[in-house]
C-alpha positions in Angstrom: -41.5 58.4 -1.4 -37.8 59.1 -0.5 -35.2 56.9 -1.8 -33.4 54.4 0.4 -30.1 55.2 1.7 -27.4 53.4 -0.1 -26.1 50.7 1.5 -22.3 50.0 3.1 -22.1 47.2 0.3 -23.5 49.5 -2.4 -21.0 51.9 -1.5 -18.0 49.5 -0.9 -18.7 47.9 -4.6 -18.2 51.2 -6.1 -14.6 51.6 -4.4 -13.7 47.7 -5.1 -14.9 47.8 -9.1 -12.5 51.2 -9.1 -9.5 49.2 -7.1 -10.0 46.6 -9.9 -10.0 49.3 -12.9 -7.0 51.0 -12.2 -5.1 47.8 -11.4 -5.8 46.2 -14.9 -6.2 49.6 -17.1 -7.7 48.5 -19.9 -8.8 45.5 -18.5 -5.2 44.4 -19.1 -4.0 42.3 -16.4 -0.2 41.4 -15.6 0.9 37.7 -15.6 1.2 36.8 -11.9 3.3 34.0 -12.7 7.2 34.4 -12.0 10.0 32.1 -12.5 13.0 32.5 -10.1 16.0 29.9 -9.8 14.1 27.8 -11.7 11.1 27.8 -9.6 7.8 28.6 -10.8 5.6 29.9 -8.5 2.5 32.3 -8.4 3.2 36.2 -7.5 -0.1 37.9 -5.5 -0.9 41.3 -6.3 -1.0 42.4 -2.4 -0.7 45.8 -3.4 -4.2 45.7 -4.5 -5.6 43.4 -1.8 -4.2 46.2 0.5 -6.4 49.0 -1.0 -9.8 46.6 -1.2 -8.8 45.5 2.0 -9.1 49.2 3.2 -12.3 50.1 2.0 -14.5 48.7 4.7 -12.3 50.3 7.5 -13.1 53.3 5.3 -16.7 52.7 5.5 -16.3 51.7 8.8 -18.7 48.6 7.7 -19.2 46.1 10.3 -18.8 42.2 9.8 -23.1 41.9 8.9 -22.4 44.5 5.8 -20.8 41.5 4.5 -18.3 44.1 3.4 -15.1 42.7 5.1 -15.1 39.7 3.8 -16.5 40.8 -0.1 -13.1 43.0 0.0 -11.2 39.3 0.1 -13.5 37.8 -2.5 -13.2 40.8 -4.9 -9.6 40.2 -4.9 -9.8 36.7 -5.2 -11.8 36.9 -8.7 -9.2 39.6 -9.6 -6.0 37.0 -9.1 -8.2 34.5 -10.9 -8.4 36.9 -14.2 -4.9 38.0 -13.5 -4.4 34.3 -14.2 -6.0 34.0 -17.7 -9.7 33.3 -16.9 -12.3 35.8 -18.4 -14.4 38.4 -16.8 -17.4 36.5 -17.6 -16.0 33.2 -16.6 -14.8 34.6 -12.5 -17.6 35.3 -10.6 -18.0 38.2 -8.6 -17.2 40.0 -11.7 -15.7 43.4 -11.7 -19.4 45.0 -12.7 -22.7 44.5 -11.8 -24.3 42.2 -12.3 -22.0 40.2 -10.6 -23.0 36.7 -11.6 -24.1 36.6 -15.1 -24.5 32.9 -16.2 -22.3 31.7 -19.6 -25.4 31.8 -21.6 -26.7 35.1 -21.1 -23.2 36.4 -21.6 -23.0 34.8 -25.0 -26.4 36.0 -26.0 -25.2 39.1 -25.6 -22.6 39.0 -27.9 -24.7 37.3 -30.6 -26.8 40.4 -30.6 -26.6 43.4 -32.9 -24.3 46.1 -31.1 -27.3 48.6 -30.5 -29.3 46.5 -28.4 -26.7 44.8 -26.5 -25.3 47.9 -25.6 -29.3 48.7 -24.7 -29.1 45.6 -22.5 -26.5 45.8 -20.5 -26.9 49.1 -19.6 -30.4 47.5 -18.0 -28.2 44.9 -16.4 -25.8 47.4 -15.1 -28.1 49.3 -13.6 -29.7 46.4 -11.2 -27.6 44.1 -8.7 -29.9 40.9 -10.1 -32.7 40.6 -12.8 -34.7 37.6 -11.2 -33.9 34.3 -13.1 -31.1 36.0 -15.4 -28.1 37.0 -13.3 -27.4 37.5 -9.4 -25.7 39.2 -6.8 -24.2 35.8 -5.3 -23.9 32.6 -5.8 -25.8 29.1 -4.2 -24.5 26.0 -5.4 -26.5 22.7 -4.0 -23.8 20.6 -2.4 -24.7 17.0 -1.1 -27.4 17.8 1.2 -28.2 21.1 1.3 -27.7 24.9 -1.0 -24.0 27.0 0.0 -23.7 30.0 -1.1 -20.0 30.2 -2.5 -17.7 33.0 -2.3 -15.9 33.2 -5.5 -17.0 30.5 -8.1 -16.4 29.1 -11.8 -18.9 27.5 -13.2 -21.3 26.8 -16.5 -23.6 24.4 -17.4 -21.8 22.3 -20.0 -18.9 22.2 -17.0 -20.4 22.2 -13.8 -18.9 24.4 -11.2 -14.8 24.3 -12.1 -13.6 26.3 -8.8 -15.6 27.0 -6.0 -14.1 29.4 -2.9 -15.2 29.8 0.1 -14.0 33.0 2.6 -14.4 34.0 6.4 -12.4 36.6 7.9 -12.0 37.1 11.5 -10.9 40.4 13.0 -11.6 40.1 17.2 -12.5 37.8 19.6 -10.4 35.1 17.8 -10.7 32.3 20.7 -14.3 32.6 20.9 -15.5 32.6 16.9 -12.6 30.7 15.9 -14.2 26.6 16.6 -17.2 28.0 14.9 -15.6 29.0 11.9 -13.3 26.0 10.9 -16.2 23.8 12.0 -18.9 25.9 9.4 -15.3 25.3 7.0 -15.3 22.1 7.1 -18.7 21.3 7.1 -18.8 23.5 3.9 -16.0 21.3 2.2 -17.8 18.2 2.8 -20.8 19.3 1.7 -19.6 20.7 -1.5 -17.0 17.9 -2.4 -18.8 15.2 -2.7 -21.6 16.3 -5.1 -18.8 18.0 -7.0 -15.0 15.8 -7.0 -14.1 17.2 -10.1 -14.4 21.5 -8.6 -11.2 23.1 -7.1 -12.1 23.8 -3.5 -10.4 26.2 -1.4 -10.9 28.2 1.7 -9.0 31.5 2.4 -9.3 32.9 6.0 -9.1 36.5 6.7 -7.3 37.2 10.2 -6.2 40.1 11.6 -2.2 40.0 12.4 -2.7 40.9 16.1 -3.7 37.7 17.1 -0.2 36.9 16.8 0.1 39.0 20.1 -3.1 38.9 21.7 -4.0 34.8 21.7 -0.6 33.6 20.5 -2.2 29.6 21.4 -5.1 30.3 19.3 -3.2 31.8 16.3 -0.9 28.1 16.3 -3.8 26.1 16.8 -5.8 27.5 13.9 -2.6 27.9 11.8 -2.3 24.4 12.3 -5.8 23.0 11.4 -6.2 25.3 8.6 -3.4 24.1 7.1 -4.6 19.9 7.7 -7.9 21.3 6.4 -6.2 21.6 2.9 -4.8 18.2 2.9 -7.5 15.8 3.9 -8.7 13.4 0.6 -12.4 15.2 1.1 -12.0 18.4 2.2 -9.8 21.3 0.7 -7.7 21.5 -2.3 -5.8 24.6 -0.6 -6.5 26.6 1.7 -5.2 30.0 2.4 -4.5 32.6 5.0 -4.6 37.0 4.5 -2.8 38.1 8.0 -4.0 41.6 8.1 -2.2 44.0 9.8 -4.0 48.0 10.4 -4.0 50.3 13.0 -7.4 51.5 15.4 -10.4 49.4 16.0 -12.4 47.2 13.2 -16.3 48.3 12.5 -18.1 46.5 15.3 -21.1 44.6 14.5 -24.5 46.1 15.1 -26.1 43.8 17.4 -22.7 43.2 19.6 -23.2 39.7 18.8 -21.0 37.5 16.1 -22.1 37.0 12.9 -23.6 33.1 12.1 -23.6 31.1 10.1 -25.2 27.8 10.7 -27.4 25.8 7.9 -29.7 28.0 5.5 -32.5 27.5 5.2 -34.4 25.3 3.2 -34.9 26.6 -1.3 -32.5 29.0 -2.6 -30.8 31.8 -0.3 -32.9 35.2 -1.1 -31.2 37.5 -2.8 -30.1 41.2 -2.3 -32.5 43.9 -2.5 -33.0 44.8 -6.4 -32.0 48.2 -6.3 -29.6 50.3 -8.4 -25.9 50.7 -7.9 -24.2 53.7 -6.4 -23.0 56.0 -8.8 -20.8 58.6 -7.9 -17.7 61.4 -10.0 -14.8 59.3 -10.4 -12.7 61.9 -8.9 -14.7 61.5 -5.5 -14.0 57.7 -5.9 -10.4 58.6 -6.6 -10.3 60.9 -3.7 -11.8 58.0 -1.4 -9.3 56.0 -2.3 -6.5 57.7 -1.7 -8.0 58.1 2.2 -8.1 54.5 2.4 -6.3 53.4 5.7 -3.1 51.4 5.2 -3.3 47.6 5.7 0.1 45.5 5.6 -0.3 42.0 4.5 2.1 40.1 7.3 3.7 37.4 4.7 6.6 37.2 6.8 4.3 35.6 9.4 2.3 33.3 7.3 2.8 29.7 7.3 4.1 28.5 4.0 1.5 26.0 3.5 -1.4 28.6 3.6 0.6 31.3 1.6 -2.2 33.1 -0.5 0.7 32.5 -3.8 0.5 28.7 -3.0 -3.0 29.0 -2.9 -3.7 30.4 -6.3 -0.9 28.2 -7.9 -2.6 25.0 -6.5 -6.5 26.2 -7.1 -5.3 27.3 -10.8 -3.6 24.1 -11.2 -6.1 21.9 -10.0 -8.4 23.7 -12.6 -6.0 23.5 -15.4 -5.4 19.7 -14.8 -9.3 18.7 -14.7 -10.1 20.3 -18.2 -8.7 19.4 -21.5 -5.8 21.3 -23.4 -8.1 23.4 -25.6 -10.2 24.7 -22.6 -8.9 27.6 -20.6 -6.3 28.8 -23.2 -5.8 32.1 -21.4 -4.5 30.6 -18.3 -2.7 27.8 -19.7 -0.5 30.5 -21.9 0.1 32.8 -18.9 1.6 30.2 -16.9 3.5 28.4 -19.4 5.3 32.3 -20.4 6.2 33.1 -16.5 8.1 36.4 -16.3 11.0 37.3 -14.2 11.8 37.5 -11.1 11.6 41.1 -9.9 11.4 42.3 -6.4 8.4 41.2 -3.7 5.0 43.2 -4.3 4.2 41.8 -1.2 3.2 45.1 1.3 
């Protein structure tokens, strides 16, 4: 029987977990945080976000892959170990599987070094091992399962940071109600079985809104940014102008992707199959063909700058667990570097 063709997500995880690697070589991340006149304030790698962010215009993957919005939740868990918080700890981690529960991970280090290496080469080699690890995420909010973009959690915690993304590329005055309605429906949901979480919500929007519905972009600037400072909503919430030239993938059926309720039990997982191996020079060569995307900072409303965003989700974090937790990120920000010039693209 043939083999299944790889899917656009199965071959965009290849190019982000790449992205990633040569960004932290080593797995040696750089401290984001920068002290200028003063100031201390966050520092966004958006030379990186650029790449990931070109990968499913590569692909050419259309907004039911899931791949345009898994670019802004790779990078997300990226700034978050960029921060000080572990590879284990930040889901989607930057190898499959992609959510592998605090436990499992520290069964693996209590075991002898030939059969955890024999172990998670089985672990690698599967997106999700039924009832061990995952390919996403559902957390049970107040009345009903949400599956959560980026999330920190364990079970002697309870979930620490929960993020949710959307990312909108066309037809902004049409899908836009829809999504800050899902958005806030989503923060409700999730904040009042869990107070103690950081919750955020970074929007994806491509930059020629600013031109084509120039009513829409002011009107969703403006209730994105009330949507992060309600008592019961939003810690933070964020905002990725995209700028790139051509046409984004368009989705199969024509039609808008939805959302709406799940429904009822646990959301079914991806297909167990094995990940998409392929030379790391024809990764590298991909890469380098990725099409340009600018990040328009210049036009991005202060209060839902991605920086701001991290500082306050990090924060938030920081401030909810005791001194001895999270010693990582507590050290990185309190030893800020320099001021240098913008990475911002």
């Amino acid at each position: 029987m043939a083999s299944k063709a790889p899917t656009a997500k199965a071959k965009a995880w290849i190019l982000f977990d790449r992205i990633v690697a040569l960004a932290a070589p080593g797995g040696q991340h750089s401290n984001p945080w920068v002290l200028e006149a003063g100031v201390l304030r966050y520092e966004p790698d958006f030379a990186t976000l650029s790449q990931l962010l070109g990968v499913p215009l590569f692909l050419k993957a259309n907004t039911q892959s899931g791949v345009p919005a898994l670019a802004m939740d790779v990078w997300l868990s990226y700034e978050l170990r960029r921060a000080g918080f572990g590879r284990d700890q930040v889901w989607p981690r930057p190898v499959n599987p992609r959510i592998l529960p605090a436990p499992v991970a520290a069964l693996l280090d209590a075991l002898p070094a030939d059969l955890a290496k024999q172990v998670q080469k089985r672990m690698e080699a599967k997106t999700a091992i039924k009832g061990a690890t995952s390919s996403a995420a559902s957390i049970l909010g107040k009345n009903y399962l949400k599956q959560v973009d980026v999330i920190m959690t364990d079970w002697a915690t309870g979930p620490e940071l929960l993020i949710s993304t959307k990312r909108m590329d066309s037809s902004y005055g049409k899908n836009a109600p829809n999504r800050v309605e899902e958005s806030y429906g989503d923060a409700k949901n999730l904040r009042l079985r869990h107070p103690l979480a950081a919750l955020g919500f970074m929007f994806g929007l491509r930059s020629d809104i600013l031109t084509k519905e120039v009513l829409t972009a002011e009107w969703l600037f403006d209730l994105l940014a009330k949507l992060g400072q309600e008592d019961d909503a939003y810690h933070a919430t964020g905002l990725v102008l995209m700028e790139y030239g051509g046409e984004a993938a368009k989705d199969d059926s024509g039609e808008d992707e939805s959302s709406g309720l799940p429904e009822p039990g646990p959301e079914p997982e991806d297909e167990d199959a094995a990940p998409v191996l392929l030379p790391v020079s024809e990764v590298d060569q991909a890469i380098a063909q990725l099409p340009k995307v600018t990040i328009r900072s210049d036009a991005t409303p202060p209060e839902l700058a991605p920086g701001r965003f991290m500082a306050t989700m990090i924060t938030k974090v920081l401030g909810a667990t005791p001194v001895n937790m999270h010693k990582e990120a507590r050290q990185r920000r309190a030893s800020p570097q320099r001021a240098t010039s913008s990475s911002q693209v």
